[in-house]
C-alpha positions in Angstrom: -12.9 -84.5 7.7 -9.2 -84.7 6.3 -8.2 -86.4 2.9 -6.0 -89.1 3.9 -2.8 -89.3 4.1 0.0 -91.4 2.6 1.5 -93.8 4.8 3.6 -96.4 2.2 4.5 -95.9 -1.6 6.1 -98.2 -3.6 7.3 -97.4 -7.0 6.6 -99.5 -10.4 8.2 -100.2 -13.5 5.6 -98.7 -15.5 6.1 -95.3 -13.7 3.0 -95.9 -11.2 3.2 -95.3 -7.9 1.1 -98.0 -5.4 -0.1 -95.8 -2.7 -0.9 -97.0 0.7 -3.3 -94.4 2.4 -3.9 -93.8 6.2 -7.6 -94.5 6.0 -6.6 -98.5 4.4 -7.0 -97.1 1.0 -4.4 -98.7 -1.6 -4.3 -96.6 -4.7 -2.4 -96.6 -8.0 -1.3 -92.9 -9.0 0.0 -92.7 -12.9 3.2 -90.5 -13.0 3.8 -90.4 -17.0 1.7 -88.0 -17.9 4.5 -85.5 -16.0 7.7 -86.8 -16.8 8.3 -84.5 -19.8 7.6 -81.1 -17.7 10.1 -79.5 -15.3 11.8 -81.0 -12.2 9.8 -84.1 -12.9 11.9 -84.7 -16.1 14.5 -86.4 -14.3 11.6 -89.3 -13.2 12.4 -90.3 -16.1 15.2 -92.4 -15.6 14.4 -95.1 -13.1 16.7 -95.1 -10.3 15.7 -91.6 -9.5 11.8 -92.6 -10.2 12.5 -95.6 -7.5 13.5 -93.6 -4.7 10.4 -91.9 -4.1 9.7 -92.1 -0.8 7.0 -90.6 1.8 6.8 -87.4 3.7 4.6 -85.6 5.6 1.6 -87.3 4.6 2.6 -87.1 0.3 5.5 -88.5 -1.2 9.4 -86.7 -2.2 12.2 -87.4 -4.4 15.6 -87.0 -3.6 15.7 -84.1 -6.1 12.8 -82.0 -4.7 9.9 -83.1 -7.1 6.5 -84.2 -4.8 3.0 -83.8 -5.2 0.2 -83.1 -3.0 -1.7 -85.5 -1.3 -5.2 -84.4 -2.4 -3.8 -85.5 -5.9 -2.7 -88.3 -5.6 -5.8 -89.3 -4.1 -7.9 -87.8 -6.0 -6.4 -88.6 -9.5 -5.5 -92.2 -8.3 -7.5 -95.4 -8.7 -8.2 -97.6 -6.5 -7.0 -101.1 -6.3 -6.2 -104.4 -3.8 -3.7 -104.7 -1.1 -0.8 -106.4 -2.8 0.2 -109.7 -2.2 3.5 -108.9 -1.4 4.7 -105.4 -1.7 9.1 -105.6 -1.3 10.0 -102.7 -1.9 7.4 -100.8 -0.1 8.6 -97.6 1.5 6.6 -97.1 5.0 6.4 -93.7 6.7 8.9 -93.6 9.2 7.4 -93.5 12.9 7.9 -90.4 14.6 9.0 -91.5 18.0 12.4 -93.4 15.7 12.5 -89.5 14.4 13.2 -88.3 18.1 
């Protein structure tokens, strides 16, 4: 069986990430503890952190930084479906991508 995959992300002013998995799962991923170290340095200032967005089953920023998927699952922690989630970015279908 395949980890799952992510399907929404939606970024947080506290430098989380709330992670919407294919198999229901929603999932809170802590990115501080990599801001300070390489590409992920520029995370730091927020209008780059909030344009994270999802691809290929993970998530991207515009500047190249990502992580796997079996991380942020893994090192994530579960939580409740969100209310209301605004600013939630939602995998693009691929038939739109055609």
């Amino acid at each position: 069986m395949m980890n799952p995959h992510i399907i929404a992300v939606q970024s947080e002013e506290d430098y989380t990430l709330l992670l919407h998995f294919d198999n229901e799962e929603w999932r809170i991923f802590d990115v501080k503890p990599f801001l300070s170290k390489g590409i992920f340095r520029a995370l730091q200032d927020m209008s780059v952190f909030s344009a994270v967005e999802p691809f290929l089953g993970s998530i991207r920023w515009s500047n190249g930084a990502d992580f796997c998927p079996d991380m942020l699952y893994f090192d994530s922690s579960p939580t409740t479906a969100p209310i209301q989630y605004p600013a939630l970015k939602i995998r693009a279908n691929i038939q739109e991508l055609v």
